[in-house]
Backbone of each chain as ProteinMPNN parsed JSONL, in Angstrom:
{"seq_chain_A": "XXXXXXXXXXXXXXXXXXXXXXXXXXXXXXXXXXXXXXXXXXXXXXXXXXXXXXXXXXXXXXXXXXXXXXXXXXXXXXXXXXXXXXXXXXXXXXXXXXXXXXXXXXXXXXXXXXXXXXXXXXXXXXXXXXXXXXXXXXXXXXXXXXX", "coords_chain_A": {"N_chain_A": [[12.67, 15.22, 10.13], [10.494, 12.847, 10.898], [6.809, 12.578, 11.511], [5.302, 11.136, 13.809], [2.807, 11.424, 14.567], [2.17, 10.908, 11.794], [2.589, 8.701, 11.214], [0.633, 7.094, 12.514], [-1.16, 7.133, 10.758], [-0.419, 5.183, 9.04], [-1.198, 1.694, 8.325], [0.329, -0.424, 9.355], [1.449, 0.245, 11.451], [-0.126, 0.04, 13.266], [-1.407, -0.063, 16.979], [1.047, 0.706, 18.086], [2.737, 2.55, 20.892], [3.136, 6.077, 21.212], [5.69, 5.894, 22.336], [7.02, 4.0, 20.845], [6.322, 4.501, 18.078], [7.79, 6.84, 17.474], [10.627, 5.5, 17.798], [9.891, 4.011, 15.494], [10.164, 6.323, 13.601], [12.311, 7.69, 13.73], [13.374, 5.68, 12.139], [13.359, 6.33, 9.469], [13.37, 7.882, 5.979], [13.054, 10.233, 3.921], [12.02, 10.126, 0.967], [11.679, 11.724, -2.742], [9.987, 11.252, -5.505], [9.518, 11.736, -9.0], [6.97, 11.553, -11.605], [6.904, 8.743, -13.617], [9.504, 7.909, -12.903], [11.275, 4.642, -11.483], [10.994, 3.077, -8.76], [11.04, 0.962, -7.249], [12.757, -2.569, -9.263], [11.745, -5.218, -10.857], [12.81, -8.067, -9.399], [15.416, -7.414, -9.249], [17.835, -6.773, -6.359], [16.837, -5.257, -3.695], [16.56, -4.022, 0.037], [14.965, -1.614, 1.114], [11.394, -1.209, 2.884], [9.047, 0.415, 1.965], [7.122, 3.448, 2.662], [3.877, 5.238, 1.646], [3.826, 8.264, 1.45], [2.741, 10.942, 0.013], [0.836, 11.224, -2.846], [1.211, 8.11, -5.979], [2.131, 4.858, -6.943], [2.226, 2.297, -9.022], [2.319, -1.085, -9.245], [3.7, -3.193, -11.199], [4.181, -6.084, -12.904], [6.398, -7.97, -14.979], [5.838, -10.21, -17.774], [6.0, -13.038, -20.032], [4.593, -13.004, -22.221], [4.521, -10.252, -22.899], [5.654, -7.041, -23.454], [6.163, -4.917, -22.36], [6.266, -4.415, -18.502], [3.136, -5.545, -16.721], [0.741, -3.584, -14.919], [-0.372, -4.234, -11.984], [-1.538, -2.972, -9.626], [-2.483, -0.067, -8.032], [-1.256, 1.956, -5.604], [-1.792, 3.666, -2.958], [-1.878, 7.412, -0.442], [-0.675, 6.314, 2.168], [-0.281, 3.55, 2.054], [1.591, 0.831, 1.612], [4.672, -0.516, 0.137], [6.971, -3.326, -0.791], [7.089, -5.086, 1.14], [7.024, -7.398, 0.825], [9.496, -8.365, 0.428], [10.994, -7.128, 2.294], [10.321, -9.465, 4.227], [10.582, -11.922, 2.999], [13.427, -11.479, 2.25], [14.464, -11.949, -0.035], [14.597, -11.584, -4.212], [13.184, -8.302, -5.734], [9.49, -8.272, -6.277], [7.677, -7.253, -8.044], [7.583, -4.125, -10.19], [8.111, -1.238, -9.116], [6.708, 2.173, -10.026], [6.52, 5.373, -9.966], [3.494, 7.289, -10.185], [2.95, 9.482, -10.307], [3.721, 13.305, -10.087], [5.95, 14.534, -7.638], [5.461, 12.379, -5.748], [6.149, 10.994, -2.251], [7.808, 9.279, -0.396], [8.265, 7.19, 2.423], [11.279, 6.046, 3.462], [12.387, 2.49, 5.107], [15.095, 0.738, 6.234], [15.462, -2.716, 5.709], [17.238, -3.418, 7.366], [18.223, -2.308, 9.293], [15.787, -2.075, 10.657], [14.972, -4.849, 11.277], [16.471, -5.094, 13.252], [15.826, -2.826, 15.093], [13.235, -4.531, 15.691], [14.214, -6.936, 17.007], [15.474, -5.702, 18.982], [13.38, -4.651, 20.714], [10.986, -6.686, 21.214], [8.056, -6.63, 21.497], [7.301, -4.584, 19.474], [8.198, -5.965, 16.981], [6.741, -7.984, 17.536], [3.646, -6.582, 16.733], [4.172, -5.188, 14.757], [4.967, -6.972, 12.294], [2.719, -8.306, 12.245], [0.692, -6.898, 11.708], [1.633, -6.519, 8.698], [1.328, -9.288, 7.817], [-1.397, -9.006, 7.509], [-1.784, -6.999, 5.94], [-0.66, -7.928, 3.942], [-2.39, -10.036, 3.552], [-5.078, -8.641, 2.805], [-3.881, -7.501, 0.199], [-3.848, -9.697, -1.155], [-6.753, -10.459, -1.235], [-7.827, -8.702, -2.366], [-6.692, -9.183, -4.679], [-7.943, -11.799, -5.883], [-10.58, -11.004, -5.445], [-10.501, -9.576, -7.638], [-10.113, -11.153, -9.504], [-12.644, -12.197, -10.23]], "CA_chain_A": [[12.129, 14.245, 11.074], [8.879, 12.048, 10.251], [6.275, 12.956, 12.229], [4.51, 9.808, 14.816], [1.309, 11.455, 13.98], [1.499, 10.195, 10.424], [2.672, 7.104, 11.444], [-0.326, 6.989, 12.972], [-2.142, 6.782, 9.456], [-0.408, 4.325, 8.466], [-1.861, 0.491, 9.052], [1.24, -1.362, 9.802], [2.447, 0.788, 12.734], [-1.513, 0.636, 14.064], [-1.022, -0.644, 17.949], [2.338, 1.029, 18.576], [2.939, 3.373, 21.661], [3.856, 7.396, 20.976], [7.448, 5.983, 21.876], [7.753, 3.126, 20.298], [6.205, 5.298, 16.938], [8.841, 7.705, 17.52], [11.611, 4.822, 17.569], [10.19, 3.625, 14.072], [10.25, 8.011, 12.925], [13.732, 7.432, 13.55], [14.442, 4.868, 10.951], [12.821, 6.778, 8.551], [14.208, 8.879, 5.265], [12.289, 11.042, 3.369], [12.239, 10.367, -0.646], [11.011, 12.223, -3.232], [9.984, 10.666, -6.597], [8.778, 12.696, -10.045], [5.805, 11.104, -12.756], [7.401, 7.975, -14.375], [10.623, 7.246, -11.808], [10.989, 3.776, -11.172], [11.173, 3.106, -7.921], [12.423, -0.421, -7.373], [12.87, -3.333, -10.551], [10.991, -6.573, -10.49], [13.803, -9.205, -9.726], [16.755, -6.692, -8.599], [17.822, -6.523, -5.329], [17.413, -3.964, -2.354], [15.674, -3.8, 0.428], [14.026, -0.952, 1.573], [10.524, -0.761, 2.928], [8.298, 2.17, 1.469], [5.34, 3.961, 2.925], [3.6, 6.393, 0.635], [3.478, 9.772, 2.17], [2.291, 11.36, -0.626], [0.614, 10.422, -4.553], [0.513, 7.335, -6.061], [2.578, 4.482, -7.364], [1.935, 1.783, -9.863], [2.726, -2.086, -8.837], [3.641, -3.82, -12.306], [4.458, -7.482, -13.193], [7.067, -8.899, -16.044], [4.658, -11.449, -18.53], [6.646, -13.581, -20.641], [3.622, -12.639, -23.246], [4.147, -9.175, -22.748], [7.052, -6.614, -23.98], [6.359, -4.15, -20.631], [5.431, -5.115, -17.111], [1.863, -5.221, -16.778], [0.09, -3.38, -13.849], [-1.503, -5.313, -11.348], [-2.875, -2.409, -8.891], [-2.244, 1.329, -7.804], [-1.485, 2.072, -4.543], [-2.127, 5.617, -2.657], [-1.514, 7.797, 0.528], [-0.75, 5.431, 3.93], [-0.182, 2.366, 1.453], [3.114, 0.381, 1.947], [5.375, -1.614, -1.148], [8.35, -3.749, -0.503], [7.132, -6.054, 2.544], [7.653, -8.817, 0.623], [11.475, -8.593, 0.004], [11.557, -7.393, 3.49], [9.795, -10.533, 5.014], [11.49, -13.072, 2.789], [14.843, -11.326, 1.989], [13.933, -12.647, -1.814], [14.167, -10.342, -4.86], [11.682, -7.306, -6.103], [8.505, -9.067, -6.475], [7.149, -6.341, -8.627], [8.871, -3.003, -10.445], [6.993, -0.131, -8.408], [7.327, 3.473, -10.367], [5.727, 6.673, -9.581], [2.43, 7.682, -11.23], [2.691, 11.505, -9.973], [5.019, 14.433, -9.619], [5.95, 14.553, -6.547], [5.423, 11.376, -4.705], [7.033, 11.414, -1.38], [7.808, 8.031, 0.424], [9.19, 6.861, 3.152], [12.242, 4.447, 3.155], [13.228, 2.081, 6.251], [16.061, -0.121, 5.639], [15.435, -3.573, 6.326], [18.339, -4.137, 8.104], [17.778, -1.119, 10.571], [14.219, -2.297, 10.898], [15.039, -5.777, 11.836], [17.755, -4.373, 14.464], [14.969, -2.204, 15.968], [12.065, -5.453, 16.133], [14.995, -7.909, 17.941], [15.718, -4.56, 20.185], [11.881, -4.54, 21.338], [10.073, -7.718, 20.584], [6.708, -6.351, 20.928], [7.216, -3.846, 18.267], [8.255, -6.904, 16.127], [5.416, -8.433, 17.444], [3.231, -5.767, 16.846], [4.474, -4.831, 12.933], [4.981, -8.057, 11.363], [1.417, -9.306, 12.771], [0.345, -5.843, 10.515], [2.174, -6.88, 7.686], [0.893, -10.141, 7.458], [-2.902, -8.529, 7.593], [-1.998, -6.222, 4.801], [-0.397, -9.102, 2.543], [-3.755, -11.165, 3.145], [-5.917, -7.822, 2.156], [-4.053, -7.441, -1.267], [-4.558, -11.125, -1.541], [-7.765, -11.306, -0.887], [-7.78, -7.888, -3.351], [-6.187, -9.453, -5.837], [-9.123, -12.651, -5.628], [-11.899, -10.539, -6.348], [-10.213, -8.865, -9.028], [-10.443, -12.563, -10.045], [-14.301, -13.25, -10.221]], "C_chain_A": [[10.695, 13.877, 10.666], [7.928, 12.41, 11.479], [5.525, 11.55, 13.331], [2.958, 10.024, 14.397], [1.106, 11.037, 12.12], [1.78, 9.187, 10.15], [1.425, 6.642, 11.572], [-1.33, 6.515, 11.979], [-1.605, 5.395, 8.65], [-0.899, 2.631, 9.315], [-1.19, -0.687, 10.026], [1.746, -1.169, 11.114], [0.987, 0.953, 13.77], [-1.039, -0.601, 15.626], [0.093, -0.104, 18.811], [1.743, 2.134, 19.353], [3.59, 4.925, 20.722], [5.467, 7.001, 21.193], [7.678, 4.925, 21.191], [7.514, 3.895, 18.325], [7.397, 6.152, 16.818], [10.351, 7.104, 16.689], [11.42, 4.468, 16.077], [10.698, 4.984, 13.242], [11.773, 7.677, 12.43], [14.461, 6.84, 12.506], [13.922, 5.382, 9.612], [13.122, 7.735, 7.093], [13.197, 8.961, 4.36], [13.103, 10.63, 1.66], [11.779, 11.079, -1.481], [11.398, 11.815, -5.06], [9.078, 11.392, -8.017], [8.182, 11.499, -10.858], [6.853, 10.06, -13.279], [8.972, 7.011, -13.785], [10.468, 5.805, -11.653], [11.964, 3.426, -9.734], [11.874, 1.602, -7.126], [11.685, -1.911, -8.776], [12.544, -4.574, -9.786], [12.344, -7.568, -10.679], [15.598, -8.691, -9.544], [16.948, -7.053, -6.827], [18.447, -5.362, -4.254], [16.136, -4.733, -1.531], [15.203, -2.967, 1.741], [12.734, -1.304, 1.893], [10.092, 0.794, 2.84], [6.822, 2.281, 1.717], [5.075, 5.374, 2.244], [2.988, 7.435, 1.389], [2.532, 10.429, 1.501], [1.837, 11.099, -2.309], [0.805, 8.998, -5.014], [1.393, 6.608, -6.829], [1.46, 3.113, -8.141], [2.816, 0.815, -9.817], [2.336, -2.754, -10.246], [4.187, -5.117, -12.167], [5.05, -7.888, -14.951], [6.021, -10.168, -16.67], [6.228, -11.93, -19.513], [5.92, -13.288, -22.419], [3.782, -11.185, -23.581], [5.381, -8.415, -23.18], [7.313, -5.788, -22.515], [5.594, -4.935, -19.534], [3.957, -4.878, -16.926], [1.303, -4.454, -15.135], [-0.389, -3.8, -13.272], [-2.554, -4.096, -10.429], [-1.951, -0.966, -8.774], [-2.489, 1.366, -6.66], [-1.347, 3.437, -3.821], [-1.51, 6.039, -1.077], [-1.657, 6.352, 1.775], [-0.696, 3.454, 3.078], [1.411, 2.111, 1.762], [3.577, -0.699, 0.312], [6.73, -2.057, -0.395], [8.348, -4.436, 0.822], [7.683, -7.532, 1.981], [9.22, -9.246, 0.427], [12.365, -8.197, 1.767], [11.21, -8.735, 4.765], [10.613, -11.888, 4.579], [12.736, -12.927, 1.98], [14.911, -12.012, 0.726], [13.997, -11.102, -2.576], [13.593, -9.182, -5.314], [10.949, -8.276, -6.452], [7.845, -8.638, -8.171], [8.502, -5.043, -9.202], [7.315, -2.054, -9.833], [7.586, 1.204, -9.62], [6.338, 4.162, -9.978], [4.54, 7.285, -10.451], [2.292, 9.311, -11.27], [4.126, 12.006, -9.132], [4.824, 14.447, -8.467], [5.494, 13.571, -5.238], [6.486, 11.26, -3.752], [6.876, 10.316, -0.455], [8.487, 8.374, 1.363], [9.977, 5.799, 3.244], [12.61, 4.412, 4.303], [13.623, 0.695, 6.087], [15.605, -1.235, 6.598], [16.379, -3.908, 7.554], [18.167, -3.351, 9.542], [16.271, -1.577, 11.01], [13.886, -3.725, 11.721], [15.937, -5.827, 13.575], [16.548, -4.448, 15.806], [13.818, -3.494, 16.434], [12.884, -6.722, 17.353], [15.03, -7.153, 19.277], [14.582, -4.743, 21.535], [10.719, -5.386, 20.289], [8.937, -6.914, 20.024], [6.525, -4.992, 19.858], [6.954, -4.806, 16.905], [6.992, -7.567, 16.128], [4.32, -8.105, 16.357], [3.085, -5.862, 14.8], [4.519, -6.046, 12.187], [3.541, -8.728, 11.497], [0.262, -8.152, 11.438], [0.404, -6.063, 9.584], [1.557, -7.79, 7.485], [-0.735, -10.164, 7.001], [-2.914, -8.012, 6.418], [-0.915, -7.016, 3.633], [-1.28, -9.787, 2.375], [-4.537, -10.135, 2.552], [-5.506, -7.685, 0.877], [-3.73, -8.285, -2.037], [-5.663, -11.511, -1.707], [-8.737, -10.199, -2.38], [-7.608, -8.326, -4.821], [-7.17, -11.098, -6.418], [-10.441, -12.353, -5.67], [-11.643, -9.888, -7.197], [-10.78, -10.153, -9.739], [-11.988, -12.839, -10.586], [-14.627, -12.975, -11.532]], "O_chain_A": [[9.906, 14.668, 10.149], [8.53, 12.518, 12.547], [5.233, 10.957, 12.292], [2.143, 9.177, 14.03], [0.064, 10.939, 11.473], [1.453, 8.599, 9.119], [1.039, 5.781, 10.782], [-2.193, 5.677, 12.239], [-2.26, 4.734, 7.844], [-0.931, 2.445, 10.531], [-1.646, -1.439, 10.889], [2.309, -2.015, 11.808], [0.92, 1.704, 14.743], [-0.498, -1.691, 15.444], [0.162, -0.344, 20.017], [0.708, 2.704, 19.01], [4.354, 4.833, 19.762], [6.368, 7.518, 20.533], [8.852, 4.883, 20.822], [8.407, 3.786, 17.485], [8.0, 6.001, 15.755], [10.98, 7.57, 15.739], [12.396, 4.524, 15.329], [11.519, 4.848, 12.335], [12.254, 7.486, 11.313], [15.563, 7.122, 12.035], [14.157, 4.676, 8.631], [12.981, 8.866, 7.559], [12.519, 7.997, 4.006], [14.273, 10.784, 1.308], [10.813, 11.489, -0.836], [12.448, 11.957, -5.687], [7.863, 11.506, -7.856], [8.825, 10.449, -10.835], [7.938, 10.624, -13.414], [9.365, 5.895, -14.125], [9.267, 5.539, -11.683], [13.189, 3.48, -9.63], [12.978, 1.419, -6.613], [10.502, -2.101, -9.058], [12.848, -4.925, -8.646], [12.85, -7.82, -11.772], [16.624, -9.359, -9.666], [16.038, -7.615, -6.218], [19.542, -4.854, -4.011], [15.25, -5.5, -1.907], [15.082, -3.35, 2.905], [12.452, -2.071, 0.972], [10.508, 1.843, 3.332], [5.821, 1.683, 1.322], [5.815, 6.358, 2.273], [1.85, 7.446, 1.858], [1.466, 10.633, 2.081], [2.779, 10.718, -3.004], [0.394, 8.349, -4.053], [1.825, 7.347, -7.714], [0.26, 2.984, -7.896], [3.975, 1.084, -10.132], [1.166, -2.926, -10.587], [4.77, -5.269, -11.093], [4.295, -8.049, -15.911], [5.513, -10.976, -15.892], [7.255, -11.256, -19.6], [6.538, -13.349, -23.481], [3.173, -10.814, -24.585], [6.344, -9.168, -23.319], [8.279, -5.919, -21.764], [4.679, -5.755, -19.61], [3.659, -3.689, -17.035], [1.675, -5.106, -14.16], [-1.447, -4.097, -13.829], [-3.785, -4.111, -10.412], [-0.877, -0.832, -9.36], [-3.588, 0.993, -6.25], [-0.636, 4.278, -4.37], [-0.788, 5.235, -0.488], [-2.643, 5.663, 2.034], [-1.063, 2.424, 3.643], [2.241, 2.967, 2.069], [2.807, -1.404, -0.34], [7.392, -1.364, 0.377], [9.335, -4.438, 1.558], [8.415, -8.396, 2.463], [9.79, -10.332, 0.32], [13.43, -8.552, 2.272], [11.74, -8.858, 5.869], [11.136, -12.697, 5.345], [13.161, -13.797, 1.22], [15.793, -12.871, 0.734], [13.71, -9.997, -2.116], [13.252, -9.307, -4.138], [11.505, -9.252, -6.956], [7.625, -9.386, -9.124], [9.692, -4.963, -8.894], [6.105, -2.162, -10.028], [8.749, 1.176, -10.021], [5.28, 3.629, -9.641], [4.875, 7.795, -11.52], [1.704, 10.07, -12.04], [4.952, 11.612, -8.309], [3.675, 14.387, -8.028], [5.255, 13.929, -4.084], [7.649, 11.373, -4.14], [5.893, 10.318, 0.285], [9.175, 9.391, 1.461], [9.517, 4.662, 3.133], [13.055, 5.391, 4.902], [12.89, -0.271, 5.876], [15.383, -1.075, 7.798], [16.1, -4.619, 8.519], [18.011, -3.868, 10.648], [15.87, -1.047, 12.045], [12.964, -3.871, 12.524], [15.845, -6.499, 14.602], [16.314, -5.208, 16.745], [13.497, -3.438, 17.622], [12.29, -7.249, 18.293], [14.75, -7.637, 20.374], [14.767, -4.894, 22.743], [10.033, -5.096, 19.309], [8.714, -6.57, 18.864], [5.393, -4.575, 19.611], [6.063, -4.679, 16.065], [6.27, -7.746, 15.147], [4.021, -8.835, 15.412], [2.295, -6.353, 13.993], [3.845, -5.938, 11.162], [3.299, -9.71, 10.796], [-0.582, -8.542, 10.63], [-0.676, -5.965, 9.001], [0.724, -7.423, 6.656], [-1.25, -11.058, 6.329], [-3.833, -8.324, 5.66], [-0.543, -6.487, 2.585], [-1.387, -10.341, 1.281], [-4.921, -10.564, 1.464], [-6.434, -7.693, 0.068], [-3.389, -8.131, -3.21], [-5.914, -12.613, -2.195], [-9.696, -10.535, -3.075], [-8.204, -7.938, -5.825], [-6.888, -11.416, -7.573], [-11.342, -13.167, -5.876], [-12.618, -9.412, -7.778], [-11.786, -10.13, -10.449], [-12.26, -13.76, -11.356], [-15.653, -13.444, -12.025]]}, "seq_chain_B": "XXXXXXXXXXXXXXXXXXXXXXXXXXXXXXXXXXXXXXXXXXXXXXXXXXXXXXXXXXXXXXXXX", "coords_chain_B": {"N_chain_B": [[-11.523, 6.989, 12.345], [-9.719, 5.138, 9.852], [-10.381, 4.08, 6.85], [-8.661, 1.726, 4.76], [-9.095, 1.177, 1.721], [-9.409, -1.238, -0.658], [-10.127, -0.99, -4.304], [-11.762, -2.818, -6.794], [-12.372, -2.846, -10.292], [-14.246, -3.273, -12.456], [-15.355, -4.345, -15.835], [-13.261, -2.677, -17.199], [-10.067, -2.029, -18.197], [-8.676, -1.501, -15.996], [-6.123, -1.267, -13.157], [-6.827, -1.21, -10.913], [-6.655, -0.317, -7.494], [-5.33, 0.61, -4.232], [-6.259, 2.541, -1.436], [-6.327, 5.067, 1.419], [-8.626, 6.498, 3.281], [-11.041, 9.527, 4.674], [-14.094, 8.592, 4.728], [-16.076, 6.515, 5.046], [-16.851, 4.427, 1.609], [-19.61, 4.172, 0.003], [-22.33, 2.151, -1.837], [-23.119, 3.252, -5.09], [-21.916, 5.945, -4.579], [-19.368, 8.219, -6.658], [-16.434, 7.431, -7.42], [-13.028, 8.981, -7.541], [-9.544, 7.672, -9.088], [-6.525, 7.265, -10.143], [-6.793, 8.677, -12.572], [-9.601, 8.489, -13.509], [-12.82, 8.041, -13.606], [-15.413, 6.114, -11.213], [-18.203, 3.973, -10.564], [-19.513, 3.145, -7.594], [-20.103, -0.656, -6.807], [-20.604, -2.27, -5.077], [-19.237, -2.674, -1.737], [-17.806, -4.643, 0.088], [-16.631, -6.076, 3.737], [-14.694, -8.037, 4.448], [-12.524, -8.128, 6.244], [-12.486, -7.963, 9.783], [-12.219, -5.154, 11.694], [-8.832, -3.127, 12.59], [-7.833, -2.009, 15.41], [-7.75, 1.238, 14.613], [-8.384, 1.061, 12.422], [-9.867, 0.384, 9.51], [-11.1, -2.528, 6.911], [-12.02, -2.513, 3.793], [-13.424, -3.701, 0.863], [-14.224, -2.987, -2.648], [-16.202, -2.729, -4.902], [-16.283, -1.578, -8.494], [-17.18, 0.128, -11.188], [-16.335, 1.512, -14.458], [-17.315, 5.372, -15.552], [-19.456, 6.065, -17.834], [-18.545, 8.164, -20.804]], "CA_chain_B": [[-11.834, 5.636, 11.84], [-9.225, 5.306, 8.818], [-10.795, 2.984, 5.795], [-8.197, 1.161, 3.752], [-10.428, 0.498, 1.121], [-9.308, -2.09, -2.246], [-10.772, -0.889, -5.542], [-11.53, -3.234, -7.966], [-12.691, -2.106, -11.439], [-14.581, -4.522, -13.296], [-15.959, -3.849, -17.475], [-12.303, -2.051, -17.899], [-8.359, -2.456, -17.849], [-7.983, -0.6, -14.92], [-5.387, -2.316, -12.724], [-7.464, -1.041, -9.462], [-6.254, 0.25, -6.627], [-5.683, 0.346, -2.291], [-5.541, 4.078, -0.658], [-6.228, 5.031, 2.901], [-9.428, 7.402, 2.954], [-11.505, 9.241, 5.983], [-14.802, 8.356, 5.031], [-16.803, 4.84, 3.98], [-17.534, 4.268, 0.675], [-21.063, 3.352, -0.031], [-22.744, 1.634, -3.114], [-24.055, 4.73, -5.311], [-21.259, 6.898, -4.944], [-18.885, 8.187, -7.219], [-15.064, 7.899, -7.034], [-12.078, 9.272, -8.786], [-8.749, 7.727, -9.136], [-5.602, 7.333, -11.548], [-7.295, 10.356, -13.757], [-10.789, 8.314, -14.011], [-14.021, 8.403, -12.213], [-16.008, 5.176, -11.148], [-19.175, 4.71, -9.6], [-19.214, 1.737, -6.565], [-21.732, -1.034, -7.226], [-20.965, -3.084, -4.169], [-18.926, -2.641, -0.529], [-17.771, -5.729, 1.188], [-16.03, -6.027, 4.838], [-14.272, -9.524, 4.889], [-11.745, -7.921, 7.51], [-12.624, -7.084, 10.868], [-11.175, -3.626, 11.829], [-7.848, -3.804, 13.91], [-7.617, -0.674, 15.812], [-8.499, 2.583, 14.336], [-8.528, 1.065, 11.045], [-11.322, -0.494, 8.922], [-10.704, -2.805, 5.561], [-13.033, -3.13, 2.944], [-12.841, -3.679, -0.778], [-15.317, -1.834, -3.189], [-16.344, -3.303, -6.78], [-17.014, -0.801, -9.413], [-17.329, 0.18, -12.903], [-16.243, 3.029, -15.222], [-18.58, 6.199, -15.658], [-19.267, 6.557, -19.303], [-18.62, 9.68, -20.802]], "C_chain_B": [[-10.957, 5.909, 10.453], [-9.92, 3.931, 8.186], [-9.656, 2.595, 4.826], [-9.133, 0.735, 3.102], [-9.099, -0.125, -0.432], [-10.085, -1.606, -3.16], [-11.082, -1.734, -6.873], [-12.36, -3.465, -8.872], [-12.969, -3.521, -12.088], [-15.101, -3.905, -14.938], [-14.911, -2.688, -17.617], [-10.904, -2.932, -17.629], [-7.648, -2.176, -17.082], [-7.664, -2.116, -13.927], [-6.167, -2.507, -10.854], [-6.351, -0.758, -8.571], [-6.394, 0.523, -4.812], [-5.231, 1.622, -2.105], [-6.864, 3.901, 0.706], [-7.25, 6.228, 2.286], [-10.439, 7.585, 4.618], [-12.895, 8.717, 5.826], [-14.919, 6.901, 4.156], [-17.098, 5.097, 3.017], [-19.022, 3.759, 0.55], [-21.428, 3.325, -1.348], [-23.732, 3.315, -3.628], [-23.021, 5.788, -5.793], [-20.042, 6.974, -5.688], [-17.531, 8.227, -6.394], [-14.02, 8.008, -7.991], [-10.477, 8.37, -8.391], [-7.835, 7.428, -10.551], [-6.42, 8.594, -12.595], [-8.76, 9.738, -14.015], [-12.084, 8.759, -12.916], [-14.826, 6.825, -12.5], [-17.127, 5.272, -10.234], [-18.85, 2.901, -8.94], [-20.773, 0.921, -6.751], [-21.506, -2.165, -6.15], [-19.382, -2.888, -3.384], [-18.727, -4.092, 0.198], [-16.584, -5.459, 2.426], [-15.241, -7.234, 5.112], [-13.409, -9.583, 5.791], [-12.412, -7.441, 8.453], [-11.725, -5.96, 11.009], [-10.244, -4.096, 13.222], [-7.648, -2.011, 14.113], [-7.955, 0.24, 15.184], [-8.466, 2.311, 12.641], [-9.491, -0.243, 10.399], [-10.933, -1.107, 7.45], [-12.055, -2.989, 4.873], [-12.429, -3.279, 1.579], [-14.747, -3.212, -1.378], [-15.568, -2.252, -4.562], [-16.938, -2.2, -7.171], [-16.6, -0.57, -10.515], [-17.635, 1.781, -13.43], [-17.203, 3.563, -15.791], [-18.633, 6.354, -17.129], [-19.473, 7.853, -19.453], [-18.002, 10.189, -20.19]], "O_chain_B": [[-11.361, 6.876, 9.808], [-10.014, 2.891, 8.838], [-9.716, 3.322, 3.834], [-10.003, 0.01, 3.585], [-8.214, 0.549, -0.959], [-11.229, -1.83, -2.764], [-10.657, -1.321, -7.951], [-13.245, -4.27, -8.581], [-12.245, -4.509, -12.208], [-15.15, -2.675, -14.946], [-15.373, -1.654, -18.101], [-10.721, -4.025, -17.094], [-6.427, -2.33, -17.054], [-8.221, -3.209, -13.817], [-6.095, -3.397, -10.006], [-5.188, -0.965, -8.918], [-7.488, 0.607, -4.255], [-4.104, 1.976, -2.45], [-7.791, 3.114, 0.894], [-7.013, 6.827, 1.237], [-10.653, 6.697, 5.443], [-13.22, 8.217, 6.903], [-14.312, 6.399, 3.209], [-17.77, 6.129, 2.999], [-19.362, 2.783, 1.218], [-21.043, 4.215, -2.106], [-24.499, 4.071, -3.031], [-23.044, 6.378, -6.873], [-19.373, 5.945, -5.6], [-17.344, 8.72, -5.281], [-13.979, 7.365, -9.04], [-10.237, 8.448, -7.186], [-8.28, 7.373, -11.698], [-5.713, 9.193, -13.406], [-9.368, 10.44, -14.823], [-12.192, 9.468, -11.916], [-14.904, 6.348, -13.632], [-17.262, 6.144, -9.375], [-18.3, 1.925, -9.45], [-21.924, 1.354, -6.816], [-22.272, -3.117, -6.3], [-18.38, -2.915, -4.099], [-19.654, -4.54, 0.873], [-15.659, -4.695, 2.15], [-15.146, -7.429, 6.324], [-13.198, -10.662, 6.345], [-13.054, -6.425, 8.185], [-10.615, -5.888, 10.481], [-10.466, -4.795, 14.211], [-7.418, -1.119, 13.297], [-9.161, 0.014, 15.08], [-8.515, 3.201, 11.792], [-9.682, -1.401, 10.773], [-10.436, -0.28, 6.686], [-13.021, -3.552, 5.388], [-11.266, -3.051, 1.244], [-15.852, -3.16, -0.837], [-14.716, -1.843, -5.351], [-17.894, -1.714, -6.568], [-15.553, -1.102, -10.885], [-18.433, 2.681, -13.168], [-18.003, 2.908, -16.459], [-17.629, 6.871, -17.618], [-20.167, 8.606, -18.77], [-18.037, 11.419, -20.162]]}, "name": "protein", "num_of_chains": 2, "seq": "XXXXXXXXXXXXXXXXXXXXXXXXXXXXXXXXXXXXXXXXXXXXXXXXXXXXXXXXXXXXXXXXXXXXXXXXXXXXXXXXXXXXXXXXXXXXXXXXXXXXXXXXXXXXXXXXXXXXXXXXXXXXXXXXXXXXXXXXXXXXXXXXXXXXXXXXXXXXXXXXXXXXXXXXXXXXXXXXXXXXXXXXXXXXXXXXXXXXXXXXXXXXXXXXXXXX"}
């Protein structure tokens, strides 16, 4: 069982009630990923959302210039991957893999996730209003990488 | 107060990086990630904080040596 208190750390679930945290715990499944794993392929399709429990993945990008995917950023504890495939039901954006032994996500299936936001609007409310905050931050991230 | 803070690494190839941390960064101090160490040469806030969480992003540059 996922705990509500480490929901709590994460940014997307910031606003939610002890029960409505609970209700997301619920949709929750414990992964566990070793040094080099690739975790989902740029241009496949699934879709999971993943919140990083533990260590540190590595968000790469396909170049047409390039033979491997290039890295764009590294993301760490209470970080999330895979909003975008769950927001516009569109392919991997990115190929995520694991930079460290023992990275330990959390996976909640779109489909179960969308269930639960129709169930209780203001959850939906609530989380997608999150989401959209933390797609403009590693936009706005990815724009001063720029200067 | 949780800080999402953005990392981004300028005078290398580092791809930079977003982790969740309890305290503020401030210009001056050192930080380690992916296996390096960087020191921060400037702190900006362009998000307001939404509930118990604070965004910033952090420019800095690899420690020689």
């Amino acid at each position: 069982m996922v705990s509500r208190d480490l929901l709590k750390q994460v940014s997307i679930f910031s606003g939610l009630s002890d029960e409505q945290l609970m209700r997301i715990a619920n949709l929750c499944r414990e992964v566990t990923h070793s040094k080099g794993d690739i975790i989902v392929r740029e241009k496949e399709s699934s879709s999971d959302l993943y919140i990083i429990r533990e260590g540190t993945v590595e968000v790469a990008l396909g170049t047409p210039s390039m033979p491997g995917p290039m890295p764009i950023i590294h993301l760490g504890k209470g970080q999330i991957f895979g909003e975008v495939a769950l927001v516009d039901r569109g392919l991997r954006s990115a190929t995520v893999n694991a930079m460290t032994d023992n990275t330990v996500l959390y996976a909640i299936g779109r489909d179960d996730f969308i269930k639960l936001c129709d169930e209780d609007t203001h959850i939906g409310y609530i989380v997608m209003g999150n989401i959209a905050a933390d797609l403009s931050f590693k936009l706005r991230h990815y724009n001063l990488a720029w200067r | 107060m949780i800080y999402q803070v953005s990392y981004v690494v300028i005078g290398g190839k580092h791809a930079g990086t977003i982790m969740n941390q309890e305290e503020r960064p401030e210009v001056g101090e050192r930080v380690e990630f992916a296996g390096e160490t960087f020191e921060i040469i400037e702190v900006l806030e362009i998000i307001p904080p939404r509930g118990d969480f604070a965004y910033l992003h952090a420019t800095c540059k690899p420690v020689e040596g």
